[in-house]
C-alpha positions in Angstrom: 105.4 144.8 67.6 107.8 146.0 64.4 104.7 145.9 62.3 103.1 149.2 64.7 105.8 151.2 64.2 106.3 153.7 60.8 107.6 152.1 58.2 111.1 153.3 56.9 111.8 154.9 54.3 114.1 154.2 50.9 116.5 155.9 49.3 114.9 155.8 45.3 118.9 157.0 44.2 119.6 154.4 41.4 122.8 151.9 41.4 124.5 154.9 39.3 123.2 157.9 41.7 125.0 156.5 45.0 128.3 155.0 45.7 128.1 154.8 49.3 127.5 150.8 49.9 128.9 147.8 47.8 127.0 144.5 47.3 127.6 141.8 50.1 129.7 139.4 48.8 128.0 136.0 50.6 128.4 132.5 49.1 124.9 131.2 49.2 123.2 131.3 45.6 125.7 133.3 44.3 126.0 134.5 40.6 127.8 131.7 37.6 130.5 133.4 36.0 128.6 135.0 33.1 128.3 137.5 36.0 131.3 137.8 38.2 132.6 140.9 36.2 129.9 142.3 34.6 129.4 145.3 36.4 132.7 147.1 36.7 131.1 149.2 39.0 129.4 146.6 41.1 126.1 146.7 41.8 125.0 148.7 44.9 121.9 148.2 48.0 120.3 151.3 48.1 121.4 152.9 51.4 117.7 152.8 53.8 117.2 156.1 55.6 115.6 156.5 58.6 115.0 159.4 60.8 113.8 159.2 64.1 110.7 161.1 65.5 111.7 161.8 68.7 109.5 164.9 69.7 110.8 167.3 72.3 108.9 165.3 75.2 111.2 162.5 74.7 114.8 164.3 74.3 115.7 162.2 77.4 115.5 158.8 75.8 118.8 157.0 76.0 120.1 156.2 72.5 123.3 153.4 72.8 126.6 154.8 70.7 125.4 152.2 68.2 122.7 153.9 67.8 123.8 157.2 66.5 125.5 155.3 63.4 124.6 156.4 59.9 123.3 153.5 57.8 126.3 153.4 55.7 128.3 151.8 58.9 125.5 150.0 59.8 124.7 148.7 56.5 128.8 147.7 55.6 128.8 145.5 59.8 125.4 143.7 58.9 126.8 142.8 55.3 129.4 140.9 56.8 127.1 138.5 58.3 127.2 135.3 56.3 123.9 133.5 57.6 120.2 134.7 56.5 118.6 133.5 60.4 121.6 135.8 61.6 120.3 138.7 59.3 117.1 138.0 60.2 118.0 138.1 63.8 119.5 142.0 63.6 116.1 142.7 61.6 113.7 142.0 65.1 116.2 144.2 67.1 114.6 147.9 66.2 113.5 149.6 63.1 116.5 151.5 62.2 118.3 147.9 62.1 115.1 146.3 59.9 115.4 148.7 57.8 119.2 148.9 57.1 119.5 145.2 57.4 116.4 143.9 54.8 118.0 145.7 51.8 121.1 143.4 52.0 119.0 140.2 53.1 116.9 140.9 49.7 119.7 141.6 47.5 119.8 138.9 46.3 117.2 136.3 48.1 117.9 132.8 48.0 116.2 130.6 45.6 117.9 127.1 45.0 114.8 125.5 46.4 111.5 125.4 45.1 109.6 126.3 48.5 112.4 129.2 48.8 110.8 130.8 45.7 107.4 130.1 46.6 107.9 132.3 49.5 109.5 134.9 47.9 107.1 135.4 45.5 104.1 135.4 47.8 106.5 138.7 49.5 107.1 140.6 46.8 103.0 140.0 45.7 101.9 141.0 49.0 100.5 144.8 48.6 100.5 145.6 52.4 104.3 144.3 52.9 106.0 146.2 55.6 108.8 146.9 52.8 109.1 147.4 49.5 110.7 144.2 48.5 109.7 144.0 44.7 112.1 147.5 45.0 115.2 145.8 47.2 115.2 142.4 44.7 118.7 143.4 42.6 119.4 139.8 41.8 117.8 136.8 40.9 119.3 133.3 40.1 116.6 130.6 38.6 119.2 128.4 37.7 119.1 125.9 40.2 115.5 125.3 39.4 115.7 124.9 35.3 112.5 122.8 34.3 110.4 123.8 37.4 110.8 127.5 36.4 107.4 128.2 34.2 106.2 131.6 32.5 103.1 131.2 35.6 105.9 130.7 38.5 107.8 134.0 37.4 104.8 136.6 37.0 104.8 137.8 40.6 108.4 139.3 39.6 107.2 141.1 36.9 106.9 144.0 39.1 110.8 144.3 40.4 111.9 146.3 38.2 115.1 147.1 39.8 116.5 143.9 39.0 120.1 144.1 38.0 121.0 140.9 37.8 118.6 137.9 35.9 120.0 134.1 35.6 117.7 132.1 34.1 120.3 129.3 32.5 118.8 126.1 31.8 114.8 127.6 32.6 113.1 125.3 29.4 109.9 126.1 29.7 110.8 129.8 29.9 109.3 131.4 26.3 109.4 135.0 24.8 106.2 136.0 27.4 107.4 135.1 31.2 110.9 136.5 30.4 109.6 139.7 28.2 107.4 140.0 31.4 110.3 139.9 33.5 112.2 142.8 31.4 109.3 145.0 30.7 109.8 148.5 32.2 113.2 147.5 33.9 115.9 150.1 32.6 118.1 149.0 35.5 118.8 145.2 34.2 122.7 145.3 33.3 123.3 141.7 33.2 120.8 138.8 31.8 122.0 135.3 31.2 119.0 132.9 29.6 121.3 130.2 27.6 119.7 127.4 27.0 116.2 128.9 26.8 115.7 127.6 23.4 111.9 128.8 22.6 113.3 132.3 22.9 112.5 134.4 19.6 113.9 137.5 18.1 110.5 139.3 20.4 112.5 138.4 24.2 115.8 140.5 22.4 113.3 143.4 20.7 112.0 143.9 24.1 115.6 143.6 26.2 116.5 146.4 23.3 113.8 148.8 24.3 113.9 148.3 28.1 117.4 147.9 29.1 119.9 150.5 27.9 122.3 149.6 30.7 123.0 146.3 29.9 126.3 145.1 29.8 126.1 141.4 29.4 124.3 139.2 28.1 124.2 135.6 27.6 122.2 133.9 25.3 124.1 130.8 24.0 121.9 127.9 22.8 118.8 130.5 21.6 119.0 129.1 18.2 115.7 130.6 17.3 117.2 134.6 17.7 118.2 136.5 14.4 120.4 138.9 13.2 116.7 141.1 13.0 117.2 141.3 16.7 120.7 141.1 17.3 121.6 144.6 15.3 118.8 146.4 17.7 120.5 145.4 20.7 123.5 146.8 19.3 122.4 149.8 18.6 120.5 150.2 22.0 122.3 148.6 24.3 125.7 150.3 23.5 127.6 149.9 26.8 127.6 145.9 26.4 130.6 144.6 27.6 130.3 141.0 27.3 128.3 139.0 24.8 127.8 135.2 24.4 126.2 134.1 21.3 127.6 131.0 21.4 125.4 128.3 19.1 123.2 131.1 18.0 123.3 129.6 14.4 121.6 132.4 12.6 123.9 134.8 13.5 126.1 136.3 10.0 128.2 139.3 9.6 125.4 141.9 9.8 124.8 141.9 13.5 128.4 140.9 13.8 129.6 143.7 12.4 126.8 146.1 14.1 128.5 145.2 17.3 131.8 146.1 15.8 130.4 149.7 15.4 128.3 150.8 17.9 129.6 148.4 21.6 133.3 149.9 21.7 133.0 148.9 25.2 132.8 144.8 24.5 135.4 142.9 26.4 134.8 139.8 25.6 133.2 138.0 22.8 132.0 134.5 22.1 131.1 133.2 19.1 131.2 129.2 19.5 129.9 127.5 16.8 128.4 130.8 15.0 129.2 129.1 11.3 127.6 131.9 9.2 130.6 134.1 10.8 133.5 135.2 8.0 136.5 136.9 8.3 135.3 140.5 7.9 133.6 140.2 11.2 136.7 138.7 12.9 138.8 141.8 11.5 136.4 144.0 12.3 135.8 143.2 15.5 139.6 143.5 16.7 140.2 146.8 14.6 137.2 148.3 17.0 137.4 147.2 20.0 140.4 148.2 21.8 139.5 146.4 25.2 138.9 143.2 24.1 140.4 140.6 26.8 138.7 137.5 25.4 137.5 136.5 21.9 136.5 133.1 21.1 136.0 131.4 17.6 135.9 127.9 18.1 134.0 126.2 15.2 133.5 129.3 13.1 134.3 127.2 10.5 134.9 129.7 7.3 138.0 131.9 9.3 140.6 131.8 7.3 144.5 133.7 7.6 143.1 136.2 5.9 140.8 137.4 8.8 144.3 138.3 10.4 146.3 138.9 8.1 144.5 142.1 6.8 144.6 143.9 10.3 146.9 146.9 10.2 150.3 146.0 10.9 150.4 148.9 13.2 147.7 146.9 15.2 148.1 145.9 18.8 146.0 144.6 21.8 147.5 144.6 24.6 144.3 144.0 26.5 143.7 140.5 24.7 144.2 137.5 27.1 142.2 134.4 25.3 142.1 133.6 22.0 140.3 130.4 20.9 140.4 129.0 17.7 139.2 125.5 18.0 138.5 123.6 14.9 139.1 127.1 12.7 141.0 124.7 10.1 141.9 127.0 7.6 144.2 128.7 10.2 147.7 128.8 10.0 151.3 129.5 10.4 150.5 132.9 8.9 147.5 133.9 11.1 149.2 132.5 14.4 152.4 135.0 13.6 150.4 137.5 13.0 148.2 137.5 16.2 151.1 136.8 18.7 152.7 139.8 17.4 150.0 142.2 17.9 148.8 140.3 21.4 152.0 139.7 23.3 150.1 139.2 26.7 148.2 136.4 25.5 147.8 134.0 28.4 145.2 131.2 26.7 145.6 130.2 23.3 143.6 127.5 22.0 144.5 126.0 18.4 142.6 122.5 18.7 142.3 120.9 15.6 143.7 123.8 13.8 145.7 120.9 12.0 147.5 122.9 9.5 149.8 124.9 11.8 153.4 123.7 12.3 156.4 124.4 14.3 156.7 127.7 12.5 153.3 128.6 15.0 154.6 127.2 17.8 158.1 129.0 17.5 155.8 132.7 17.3 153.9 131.5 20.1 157.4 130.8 21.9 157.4 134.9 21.9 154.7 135.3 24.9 157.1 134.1 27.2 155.9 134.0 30.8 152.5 135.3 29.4 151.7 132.3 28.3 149.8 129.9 30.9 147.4 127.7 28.8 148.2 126.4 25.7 145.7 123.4 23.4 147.6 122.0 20.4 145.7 119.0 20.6 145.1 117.2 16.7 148.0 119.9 15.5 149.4 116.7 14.1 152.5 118.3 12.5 154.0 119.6 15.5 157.3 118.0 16.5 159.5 117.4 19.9 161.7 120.5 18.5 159.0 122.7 18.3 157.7 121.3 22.0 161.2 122.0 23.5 161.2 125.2 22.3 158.0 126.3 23.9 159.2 124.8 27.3 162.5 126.8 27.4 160.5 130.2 26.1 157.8 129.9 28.2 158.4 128.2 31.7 155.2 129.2 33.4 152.5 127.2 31.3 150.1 125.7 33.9 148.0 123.6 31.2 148.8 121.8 28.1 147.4 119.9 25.6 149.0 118.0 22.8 146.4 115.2 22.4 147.0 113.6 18.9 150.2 115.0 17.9 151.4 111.8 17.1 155.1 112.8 16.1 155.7 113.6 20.0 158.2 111.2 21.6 159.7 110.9 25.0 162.2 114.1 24.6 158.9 116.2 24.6 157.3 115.2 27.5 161.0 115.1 29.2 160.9 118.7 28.3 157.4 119.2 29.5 158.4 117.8 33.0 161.0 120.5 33.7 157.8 123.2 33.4 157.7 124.3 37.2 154.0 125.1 37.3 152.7 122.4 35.1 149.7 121.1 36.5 147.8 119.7 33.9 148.8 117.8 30.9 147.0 116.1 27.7 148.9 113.4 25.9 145.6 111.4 24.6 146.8 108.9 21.5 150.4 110.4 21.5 151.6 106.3 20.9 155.1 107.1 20.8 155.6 107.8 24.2 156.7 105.1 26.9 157.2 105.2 30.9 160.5 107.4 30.3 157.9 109.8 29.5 155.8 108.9 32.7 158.9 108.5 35.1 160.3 112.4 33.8 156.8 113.7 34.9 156.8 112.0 38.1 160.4 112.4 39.2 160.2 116.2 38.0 162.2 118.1 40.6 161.1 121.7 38.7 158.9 122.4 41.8 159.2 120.8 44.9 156.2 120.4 47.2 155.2 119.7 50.6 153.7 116.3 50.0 156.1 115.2 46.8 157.9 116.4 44.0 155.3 117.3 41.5 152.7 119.8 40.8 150.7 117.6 38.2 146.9 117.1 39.0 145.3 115.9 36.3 147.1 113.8 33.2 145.5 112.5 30.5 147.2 109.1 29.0 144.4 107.2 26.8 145.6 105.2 24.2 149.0 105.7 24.8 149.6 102.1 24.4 153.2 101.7 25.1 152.9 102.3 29.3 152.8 99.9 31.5 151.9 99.3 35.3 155.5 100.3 36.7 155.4 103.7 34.9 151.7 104.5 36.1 153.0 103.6 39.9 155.4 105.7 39.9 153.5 108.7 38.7 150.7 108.0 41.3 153.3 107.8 44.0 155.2 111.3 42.8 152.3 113.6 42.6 150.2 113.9 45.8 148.3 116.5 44.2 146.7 113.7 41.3 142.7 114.3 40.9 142.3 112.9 37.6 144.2 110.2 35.7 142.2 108.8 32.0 144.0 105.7 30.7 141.4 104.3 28.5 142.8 102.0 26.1 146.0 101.4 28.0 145.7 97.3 28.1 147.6 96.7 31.7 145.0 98.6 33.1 142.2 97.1 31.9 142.2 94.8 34.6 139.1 94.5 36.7 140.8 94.7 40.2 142.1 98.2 38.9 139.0 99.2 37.1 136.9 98.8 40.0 138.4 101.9 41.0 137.2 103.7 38.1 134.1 106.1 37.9 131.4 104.6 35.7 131.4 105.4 31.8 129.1 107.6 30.3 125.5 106.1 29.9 125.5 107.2 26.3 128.7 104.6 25.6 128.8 101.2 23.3 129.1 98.4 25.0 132.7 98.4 23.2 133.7 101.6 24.7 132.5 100.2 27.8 135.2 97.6 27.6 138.0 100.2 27.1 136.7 103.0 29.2 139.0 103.7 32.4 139.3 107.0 34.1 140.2 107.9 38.2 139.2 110.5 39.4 138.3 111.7 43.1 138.8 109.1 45.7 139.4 106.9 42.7 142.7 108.0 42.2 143.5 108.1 46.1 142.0 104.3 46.0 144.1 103.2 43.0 147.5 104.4 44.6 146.5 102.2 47.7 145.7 99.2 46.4 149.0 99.2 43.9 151.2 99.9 46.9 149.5 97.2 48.7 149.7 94.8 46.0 153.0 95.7 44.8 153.4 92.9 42.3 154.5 92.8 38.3 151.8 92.5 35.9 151.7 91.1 32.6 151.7 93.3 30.1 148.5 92.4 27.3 148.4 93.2 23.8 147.6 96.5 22.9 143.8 98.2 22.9 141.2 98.2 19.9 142.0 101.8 18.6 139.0 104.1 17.5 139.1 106.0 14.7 139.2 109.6 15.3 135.3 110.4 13.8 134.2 107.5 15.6 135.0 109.0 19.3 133.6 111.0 21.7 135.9 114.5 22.7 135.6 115.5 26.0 132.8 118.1 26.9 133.0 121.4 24.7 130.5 122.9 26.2 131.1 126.2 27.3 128.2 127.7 28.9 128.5 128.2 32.6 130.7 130.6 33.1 131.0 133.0 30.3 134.6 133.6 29.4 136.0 132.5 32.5 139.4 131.0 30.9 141.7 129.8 33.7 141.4 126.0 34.1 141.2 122.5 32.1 137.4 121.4 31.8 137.7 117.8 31.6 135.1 116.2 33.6 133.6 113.9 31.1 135.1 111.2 29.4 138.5 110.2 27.4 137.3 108.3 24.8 137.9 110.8 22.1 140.5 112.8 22.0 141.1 114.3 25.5 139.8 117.6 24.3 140.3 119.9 27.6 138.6 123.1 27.5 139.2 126.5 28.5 136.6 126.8 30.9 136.1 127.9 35.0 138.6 126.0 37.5 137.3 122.9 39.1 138.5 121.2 41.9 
């Protein structure tokens, strides 16, 4: 039996103390975004030892070749093994292979369901285990349970303190004592995500500040309740953070703000959605001392002015910077955008929704990034104009993701333009009302990237209340672009038809019975079921008179919610409805 044999023993070198393994990298109940890069150095299982006591009696026992491998082979083969009852398996073979085999099995231990958790909590509180599995726990995901999670159903893991690793997103019944519990007396925690936690106080961070002085990210967007009283002493005890969401942490001002400016040079990215109390000395602060900084978000910060920018030293340049997001800062402008393009030329994501002053003097600066230059929102930057637009196309040919939603002196020579972008895959033209099915024939005819299946790239388009398409237009686009997930046309009369909107997913629950009426959005199958049926039923419709417009405070934007996934900037997020103003975010890919 492997429980009559001596137990093996583990090394007690720390993450930091040994190099010679690297976390598993398995797909089950792996870590959100928040986490994906928060440990440049990746987080490492302890390498088991294990000697043999083979006394001189026995110096004829027959040890197979695989046998005489030292745990850091054995440990790097069984980490390649993608199922736990696989794992498992290799653990019932011998000791040496239990004991270099349970280390990656409880890395990180599964706990999507309920019963899963159960079990592993009843482990680690067993004080006879044959291991020391409160010691070999280095992540732990809670997410997928969010309301069952309680302070009682976390208390057995109050004694693993070598956790690196702690999601808790979405845990609501979480308060200050099951997650203070869960950080007491752990100084190996570098990465702690509890957004949406909301009865957290200023006593969870006072505690993370006194126990964790290797933390390097931390994620606690929605915690409306923490202060800047807490906030400045994780700053000045946790000063190798690299990546901090305080995103709709409404008390935060300039004080803590400007604490991190002086004592985290290390922060690479920043986000500080909807922080209102934020002015512009923390903004220029913030990219005068941090020198790495890849991704800085402002959206909502509602008191940034040019001035924030403009008072950076000339001399000033981050190269590192990638995202930028300046989403509803309205008192932006011309000024600020020229400003920041020159000192971040490798910008790839810039975000100026709603940033409604700027014209086509911004967009002729951002013109400079050139190939840089993948994601761009201009959506509401209603003074924008088709020269500005076919400017950006010529200067910077490898945009993936546009948005010009409400820019309503767009006509057909923009989009024309926009069709020649090879790599355009997604495109936002919500309430531009000037454009007609030249516009939709140029993006569906494009021949700027050939593909296997068609002639366009395009996957998701956005086309509400553009009022002036008809059926033939819409067709054609579905019949050009065999890659098409997504396609919003609410308020477009001719397809508010309920043979075609049978095809449609179902509005949000939350919707007027007016919205209702006008709501129509493929997506999925939808799409694929749409084409079908139009290419069976291939005849002319009437066109109808056009759609009961919204104004812009009455509707609903598209999901700017920005929480899973910390500063992960490299797709559209635009999975919820098209009734307002086709907002797409800068959020993780999906599908």
């Amino acid at each position: 039996m492997l429980r009559s044999r001596s137990a093996a023993r583990f090394s007690s070198k720390t993450p930091s103390e040994s190099s010679s393994s690297t976390s598993p990298e398995r797909a089950a109940d792996d870590d959100n975004d928040f986490f994906a890069q928060v440990n440049d150095s990746q987080s490492s299982i302890g390498v088991a030892t294990f000697r043999e006591h083979i006394g001189s009696n026995e110096a004829d026992i027959f040890i197979p070749p695989i046998g005489h491998l030292p745990p850091e082979i054995l440990i790097s083969i069984f980490a390649k093994l993608s199922s736990p009852a696989d794992m498992l398996n290799c653990i019932l073979v011998c000791q040496k292979w239990a004991a270099n085999c349970v280390g990656i099995l409880w890395h990180r231990p599964s706990c999507n369901r309920f019963e899963n958790l159960r079990s592993v909590a009843t482990s680690v509180g067993k004080p006879d285990g044959y291991f020391p599995y409160s010691d070999l726990i280095k992540r732990l995901n809670l997410s997928a349970l969010t309301e069952k999670v309680s302070d009682g159903t976390v208390l057995p893991f109050a004694q693993c303190n070598r956790i690196e690793r702690l999601t808790l997103t979405n845990c609501s019944k979480l308060t200050d004592k099951g997650v203070s519990d869960l950080v007491e007396g752990n100084r190996h925690l570098q990465a702690l995500d509890v957004s949406e936690v909301r009865s957290l106080t200023d006593h969870t961070l006072l505690t993370i500040a006194k126990n964790c002085p290797r933390l390097q990210g931390l994620n606690i967007t929605g915690c409306s309740k923490v202060s800047d009283e807490s906030l400045v002493v994780i700053s000045q005890s946790c000063k190798h953070l690299k990546r901090l969401k305080l995103n709709g942490v409404t008390q935060v001002t300039d004080k803590s703000i400007l604490s991190f400016a002086e004592n985290c040079p290390s922060i690479l990215e920043m986000d500080l959605h909807a922080c209102r109390l934020v002015k512009n000395q923390s903004v220029t602060a913030l990219l005068s001392t941090l020198p790495n900084l890849r991704e800085f978000r402002l959206s909502h910060c509602v008191d940034i002015d040019n001035s924030a920018f403009l008072k950076l030293s000339r001399q000033s340049m981050f190269e590192s910077l990638r995202i930028l997001d300046l989403t509803a800062c309205e008192r932006i402008g011309d000024d600020a955008v020229e400003c920041m393009i020159d000192s971040a030329p490798r910008l790839r994501n810039l975000v100026l929704a709603k940033c409604k002053f700027i014209t086509d003097r911004a967009v002729l600066a951002i013109c400079k990034l050139g190939k840089n230059l993948h994601y761009v929102h201009l959506g509401h930057c209603s003074n924008i104009t088709d020269s500005g637009v076919s400017q950006l196309v010529k200067s910077c040919n490898r945009i993936r993701y546009i948005d010009l939603a409400c820019c309503n002196l767009l006509t057909d020579t923009s989009v024309q333009q926009l069709a020649t972008l090879p790599k355009l895959k997604r495109i936002g033209l919500v309430k531009c009302q000037a454009i007609t099915d030249s516009s939709i024939l140029a993006l569906a005819r494009s021949r700027a990237a050939p593909h296997p299946l068609g002639t366009s790239s395009l996957e998701r388009v956005h086309l509400s209340y553009c009022v002036n398409l008809t059926m033939n237009g819409i067709h054609e686009l579905l019949n050009h672009c065999p890659r098409l997930t997504h396609l919003s046309l609410t308020g477009v009369q001719a397809f508010l038809r309920e043979e075609l909107t049978a095809f449609c997913r179902e509005a949000p629950s939350e919707f007027t019975q007016q919205q209702r009426e006008l709501f129509c959005v493929f997506s999925g199958e939808g799409v694929s079921r749409l084409r079908e049926f139009l290419n069976r039923n291939a005849v002319p419709y009437p066109e109808g008179p056009e759609a009961t417009m919204y104004d812009d405070d009455e509707e609903l934007d598209e999901d700017e919610n920005q929480v899973t996934g910390l500063m992960s900037a490299t797709a559209i997020h635009d999975d919820d409805d098209d009734m307002g103003d086709g907002f797409m975010e800068v959020g993780p890919p999906h599908g």
